[in-house]
C-alpha positions as CSV (number, residue, x, y, z in Angstrom):
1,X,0.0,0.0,0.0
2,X,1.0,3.9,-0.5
3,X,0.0,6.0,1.7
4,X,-0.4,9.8,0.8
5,X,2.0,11.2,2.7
6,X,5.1,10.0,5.0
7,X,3.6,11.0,8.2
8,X,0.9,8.4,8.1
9,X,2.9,5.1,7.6
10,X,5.4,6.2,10.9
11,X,4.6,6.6,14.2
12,X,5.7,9.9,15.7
13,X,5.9,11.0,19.3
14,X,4.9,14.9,19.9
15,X,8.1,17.3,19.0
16,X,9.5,14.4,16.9
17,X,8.5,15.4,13.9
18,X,11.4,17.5,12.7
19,X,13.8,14.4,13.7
20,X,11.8,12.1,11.8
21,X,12.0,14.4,8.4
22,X,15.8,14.7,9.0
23,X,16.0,10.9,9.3
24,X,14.3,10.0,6.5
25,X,16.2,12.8,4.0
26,X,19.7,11.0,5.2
27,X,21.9,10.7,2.5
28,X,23.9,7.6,2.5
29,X,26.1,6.9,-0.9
30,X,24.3,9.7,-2.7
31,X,21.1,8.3,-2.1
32,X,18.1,9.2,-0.3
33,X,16.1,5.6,0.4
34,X,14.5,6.2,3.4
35,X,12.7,9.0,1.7
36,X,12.2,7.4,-1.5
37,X,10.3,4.3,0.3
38,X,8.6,6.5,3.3
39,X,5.3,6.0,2.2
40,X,5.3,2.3,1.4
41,X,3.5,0.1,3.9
42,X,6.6,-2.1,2.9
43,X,9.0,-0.1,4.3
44,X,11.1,-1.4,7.5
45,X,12.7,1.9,7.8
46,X,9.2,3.1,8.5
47,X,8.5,0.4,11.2
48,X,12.1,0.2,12.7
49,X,11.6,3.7,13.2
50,X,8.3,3.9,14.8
51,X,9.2,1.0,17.6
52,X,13.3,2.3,18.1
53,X,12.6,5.8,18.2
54,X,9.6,5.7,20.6
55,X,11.9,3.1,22.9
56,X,14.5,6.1,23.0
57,X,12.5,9.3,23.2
58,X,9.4,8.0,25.2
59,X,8.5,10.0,28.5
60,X,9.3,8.2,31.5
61,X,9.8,4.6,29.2
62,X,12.3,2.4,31.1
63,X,14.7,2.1,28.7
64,X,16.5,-0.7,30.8
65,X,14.2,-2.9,31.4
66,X,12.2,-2.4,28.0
67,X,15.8,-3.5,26.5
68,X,16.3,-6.7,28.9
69,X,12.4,-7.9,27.4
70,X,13.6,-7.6,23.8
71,X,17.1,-9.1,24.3
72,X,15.0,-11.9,26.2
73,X,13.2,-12.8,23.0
74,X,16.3,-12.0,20.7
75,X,18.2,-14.9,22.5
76,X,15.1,-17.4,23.3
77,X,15.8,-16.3,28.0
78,X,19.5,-16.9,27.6
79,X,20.7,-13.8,26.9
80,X,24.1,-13.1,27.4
81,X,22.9,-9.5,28.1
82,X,21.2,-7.6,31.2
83,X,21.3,-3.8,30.7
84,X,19.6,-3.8,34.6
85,X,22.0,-6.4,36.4
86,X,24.9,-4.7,34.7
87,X,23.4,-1.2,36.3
88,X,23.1,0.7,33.3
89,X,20.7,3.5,34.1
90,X,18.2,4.5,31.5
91,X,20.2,8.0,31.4
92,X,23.3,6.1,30.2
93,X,21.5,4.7,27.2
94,X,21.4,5.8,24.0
95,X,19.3,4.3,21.2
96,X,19.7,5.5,17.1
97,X,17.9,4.7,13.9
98,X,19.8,5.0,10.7
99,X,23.3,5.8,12.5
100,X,26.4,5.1,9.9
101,X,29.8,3.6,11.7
102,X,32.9,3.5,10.4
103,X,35.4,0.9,11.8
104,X,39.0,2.2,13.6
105,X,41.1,0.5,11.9
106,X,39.7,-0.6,8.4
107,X,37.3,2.2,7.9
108,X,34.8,0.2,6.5
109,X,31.5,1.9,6.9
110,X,27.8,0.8,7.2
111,X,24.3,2.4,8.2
112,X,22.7,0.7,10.9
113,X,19.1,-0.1,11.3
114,X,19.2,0.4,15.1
115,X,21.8,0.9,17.3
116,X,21.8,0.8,21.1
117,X,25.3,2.8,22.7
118,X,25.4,1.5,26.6
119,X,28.5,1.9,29.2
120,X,30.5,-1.2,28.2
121,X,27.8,-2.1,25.3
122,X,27.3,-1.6,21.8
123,X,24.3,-3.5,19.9
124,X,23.7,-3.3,16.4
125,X,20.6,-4.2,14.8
126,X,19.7,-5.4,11.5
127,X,16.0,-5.3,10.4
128,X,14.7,-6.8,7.4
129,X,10.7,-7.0,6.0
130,X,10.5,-8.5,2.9
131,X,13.8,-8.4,1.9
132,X,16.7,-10.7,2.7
133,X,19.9,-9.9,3.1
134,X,22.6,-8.3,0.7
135,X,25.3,-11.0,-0.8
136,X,29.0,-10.5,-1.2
137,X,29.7,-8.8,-4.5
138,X,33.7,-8.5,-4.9
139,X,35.6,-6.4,-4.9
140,X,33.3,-3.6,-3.9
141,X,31.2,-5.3,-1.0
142,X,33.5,-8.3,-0.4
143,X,31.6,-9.3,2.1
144,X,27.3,-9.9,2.8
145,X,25.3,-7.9,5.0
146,X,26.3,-9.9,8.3
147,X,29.5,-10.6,8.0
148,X,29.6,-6.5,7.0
149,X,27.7,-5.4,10.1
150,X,29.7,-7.9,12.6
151,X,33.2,-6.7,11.2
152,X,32.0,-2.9,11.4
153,X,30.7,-3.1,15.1
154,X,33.3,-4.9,16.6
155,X,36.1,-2.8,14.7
156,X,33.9,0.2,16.1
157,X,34.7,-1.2,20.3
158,X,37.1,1.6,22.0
159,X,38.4,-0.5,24.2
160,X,38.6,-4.0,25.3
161,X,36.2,-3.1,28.4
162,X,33.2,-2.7,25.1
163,X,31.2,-5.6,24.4
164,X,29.5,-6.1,20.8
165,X,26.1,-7.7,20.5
166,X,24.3,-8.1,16.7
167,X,20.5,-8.9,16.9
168,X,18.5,-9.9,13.4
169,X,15.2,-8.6,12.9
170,X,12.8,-10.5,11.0
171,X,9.4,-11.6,10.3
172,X,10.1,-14.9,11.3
173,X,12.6,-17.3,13.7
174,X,15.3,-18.1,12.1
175,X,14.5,-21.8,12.3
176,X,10.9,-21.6,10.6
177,X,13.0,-19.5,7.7
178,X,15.6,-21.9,7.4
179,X,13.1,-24.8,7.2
180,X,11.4,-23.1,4.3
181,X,15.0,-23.0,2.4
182,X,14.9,-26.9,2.9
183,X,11.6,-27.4,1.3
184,X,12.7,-25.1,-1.6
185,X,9.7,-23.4,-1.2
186,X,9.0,-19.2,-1.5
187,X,7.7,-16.5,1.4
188,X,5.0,-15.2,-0.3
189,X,4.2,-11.6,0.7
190,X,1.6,-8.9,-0.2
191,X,4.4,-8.1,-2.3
192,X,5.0,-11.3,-4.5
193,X,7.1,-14.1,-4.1
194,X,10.3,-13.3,-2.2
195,X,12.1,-17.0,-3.1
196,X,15.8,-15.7,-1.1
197,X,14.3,-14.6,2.1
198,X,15.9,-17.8,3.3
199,X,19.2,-16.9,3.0
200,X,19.2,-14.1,5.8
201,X,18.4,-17.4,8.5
202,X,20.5,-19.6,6.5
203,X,23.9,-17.2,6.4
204,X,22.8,-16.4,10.4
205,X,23.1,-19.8,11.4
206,X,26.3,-20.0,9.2
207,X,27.8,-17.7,11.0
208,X,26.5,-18.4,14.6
209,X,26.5,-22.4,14.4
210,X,29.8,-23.2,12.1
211,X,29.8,-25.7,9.9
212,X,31.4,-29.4,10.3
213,X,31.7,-28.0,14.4
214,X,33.7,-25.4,13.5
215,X,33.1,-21.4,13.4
216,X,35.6,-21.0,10.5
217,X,33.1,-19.5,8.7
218,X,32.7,-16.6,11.5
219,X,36.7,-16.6,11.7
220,X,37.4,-16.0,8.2
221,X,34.3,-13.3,8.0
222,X,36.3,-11.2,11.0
223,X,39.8,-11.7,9.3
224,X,41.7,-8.7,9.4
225,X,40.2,-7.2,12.0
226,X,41.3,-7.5,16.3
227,X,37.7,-9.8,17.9
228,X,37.5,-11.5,20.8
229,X,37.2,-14.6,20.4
230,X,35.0,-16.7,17.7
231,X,32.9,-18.0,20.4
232,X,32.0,-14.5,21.9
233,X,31.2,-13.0,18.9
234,X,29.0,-16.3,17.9
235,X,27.7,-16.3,21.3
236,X,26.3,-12.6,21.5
237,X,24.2,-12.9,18.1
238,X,20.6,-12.7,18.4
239,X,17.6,-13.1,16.5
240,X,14.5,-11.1,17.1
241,X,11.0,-11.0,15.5
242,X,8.7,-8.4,15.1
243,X,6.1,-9.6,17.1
244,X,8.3,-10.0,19.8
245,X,9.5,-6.1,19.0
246,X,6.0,-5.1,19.3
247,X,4.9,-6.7,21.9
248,X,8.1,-5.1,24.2
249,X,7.5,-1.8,23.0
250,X,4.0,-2.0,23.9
251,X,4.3,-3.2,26.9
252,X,7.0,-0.8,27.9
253,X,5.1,2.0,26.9
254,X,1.9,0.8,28.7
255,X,4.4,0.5,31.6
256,X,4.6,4.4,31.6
257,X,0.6,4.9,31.9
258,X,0.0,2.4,34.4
């Protein structure tokens, strides 16, 4: 669907308004997507920003333990994460939609869906809709949309005291997704047939499971760059739905008017 005008497919807190026109005229590599999709209903700029930017800029929202639910989720109650036991105050976190990074040392670059800046923490979340994830394509983007994301955020950690954490957002578990690659079978969507939307679980698991017991895969994806170890890194990704999304955000904000 196309709505008439951007306003109507985002949802915008009071005094926002300005902050959602700059964020959606962001040039990135000459190019002005955000805008250029703003008034799709297919858009998961438009949805990323209206549950990120009302989990940052909420009145009173508890920012903490609105993060703790969704890392929850993203890591099935093992999370490897606790913004409230680590005693992060709300005050000390900072949330972003459509930030770019640039690595220290290899200066690679990337825009971020969402991005969550913590004492001690850096998160980095991918959201996809429809779409699946963005291959290698040598020797411009030697590397696919993961692998680019992972070596970006941990080459982005100032000091060895900073922790990295990548969450996937999709509109599925990554399991149900990577079934539907084994059946050779297509998402269909309002949109049409979307027949890669596998490979965004598939290349997650790649990355997070190994193959043959082995994280070679995730070792040779971080080559060049200083990570902790294989395990770590393999250990902090998470994957998210959502549903799951919504159902935090709601409930954090409903947490404010009780």
């Amino acid at each position: 669907m196309k709505y008439e005008n951007y306003q109507r497919n985002h949802v915008i807190l009071p005094g926002r308004e300005e902050a959602l026109e700059s964020f959606l005229k962001q040039d990135y590599k000459g190019m002005q997507h955000k805008l250029k999709n703003a008034v799709s209903s297919n858009s998961e700029d438009a949805l990323t920003w209206s549950c990120f930017d009302i989990l940052a800029n909420y009145p009173s929202l508890d920012k903490a333990s609105a993060l703790d639910e969704i890392f929850e989720d993203s890591y099935q109650g093992d999370s490897p994460l606790s913004f409230r036991e680590r005693g992060i105050n709300n005050k000390d976190i900072d949330i972003f939609v459509g930030k770019p990074y640039t690595g220290i040392s290899t200066k690679e670059s990337t825009e971020v869906d969402a991005s969550i800046e913590a004492p001690g923490v850096l998160v980095f979340i991918e959201a996809k809709l429809y779409s699946s994830v963005s291959p290698a394509s040598p020797p411009e983007k030697p590397h696919d949309q993961i692998a680019r994301k992972l070596r970006v955020g941990i080459d982005s950690l100032k000091n060895d005291k900073q922790e990295f954490f990548f969450v996937f957002l999709d509109i599925a578990p990554a399991e149900i997704m990577f079934q539907r690659k084994k059946k050779e079978a297509a998402i269909e969507t309002s949109g049409g047939g979307y027949k890669d939307k596998w490979r965004s679980a598939w290349l997650f698991k790649y990355y997070k499971q190994g193959r043959n017991n082995s994280l070679r895969p995730l070792t040779e994806a971080l080559n060049g760059i200083k990570a902790p170890p294989v395990e770590t890194v393999a250990k902090n990704m998470g994957w998210l739905t959502w549903a799951d999304l919504f159902k935090c955000t709601m409930r954090a904000v409903l947490a404010c008017r009780a």
